[in-house]
N, C-alpha and C positions, 0 to 999 in steps of 0.2 A: 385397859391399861397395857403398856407397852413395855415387853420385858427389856432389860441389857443385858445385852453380853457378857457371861460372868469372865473375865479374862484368866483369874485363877482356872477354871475348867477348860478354857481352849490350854493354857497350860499343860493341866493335867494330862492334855488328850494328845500335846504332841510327846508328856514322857513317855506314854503308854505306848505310842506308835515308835517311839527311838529302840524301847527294849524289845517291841517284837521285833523290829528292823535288825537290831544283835543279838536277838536269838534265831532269829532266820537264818543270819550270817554267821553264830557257829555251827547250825545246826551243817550247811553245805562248807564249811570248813573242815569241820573234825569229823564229817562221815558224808560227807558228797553228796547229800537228800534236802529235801525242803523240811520243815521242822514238824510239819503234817505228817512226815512219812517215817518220822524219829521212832522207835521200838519205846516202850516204858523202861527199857535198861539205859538205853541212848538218851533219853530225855532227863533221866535220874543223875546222868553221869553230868553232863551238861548244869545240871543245879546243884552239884555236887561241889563244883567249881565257882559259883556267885560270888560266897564272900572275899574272893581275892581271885578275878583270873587270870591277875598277871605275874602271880604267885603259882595257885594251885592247877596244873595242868591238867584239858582233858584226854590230851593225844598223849599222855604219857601218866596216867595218873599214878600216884602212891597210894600206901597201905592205907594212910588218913583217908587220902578220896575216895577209895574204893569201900570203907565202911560207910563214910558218910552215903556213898549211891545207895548203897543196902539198905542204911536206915530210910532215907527217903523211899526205895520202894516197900518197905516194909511198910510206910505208912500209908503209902499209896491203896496197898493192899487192904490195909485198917480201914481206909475210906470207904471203898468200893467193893474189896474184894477180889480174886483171882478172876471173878466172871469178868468185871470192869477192866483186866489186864486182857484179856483176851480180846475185849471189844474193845482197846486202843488200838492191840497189835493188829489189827483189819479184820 
């Protein structure tokens, strides 16, 4: 039996390649590194900004943004734990 090509999933696979393509592209925007080499504070701040980033800035964030990174690594931390933040940061 001869599969098709689901075209929804080639779909899915170019949204999935557009948003690391603009996450790559803030990551060497708002801190001059590839998005591999982002700290867990840098990568927090960055998804801090998602729900609007042509509102919410990360090269300038406010009090809002700067809780929301908290909360985010705060959960990071819940995931993994501080061991898992040190074996992000290399």
């Amino acid at each position: 039996m001869v599969q098709e090509a689901d075209p929804g999933g080639l779909s899915q696979h170019r949204r999935v390649r557009r948003r690391h393509l603009r996450a790559e592209a803030a990551a060497r925007t708002f801190f001059g590194k590839p998005a591999k080499r982002l700290t867990p504070s840098e990568g927090a701040l960055l998804a801090a900004v998602l729900p609007n980033p042509r509102k919410f800035r990360a090269n300038a964030p406010s009090d809002y943004i700067r809780g929301r990174q908290a909360w985010i690594l705060g959960q990071m931390r819940q995931l993994g734990g501080d061991q898992l933040l040190r074996d992000l940061e290399g």
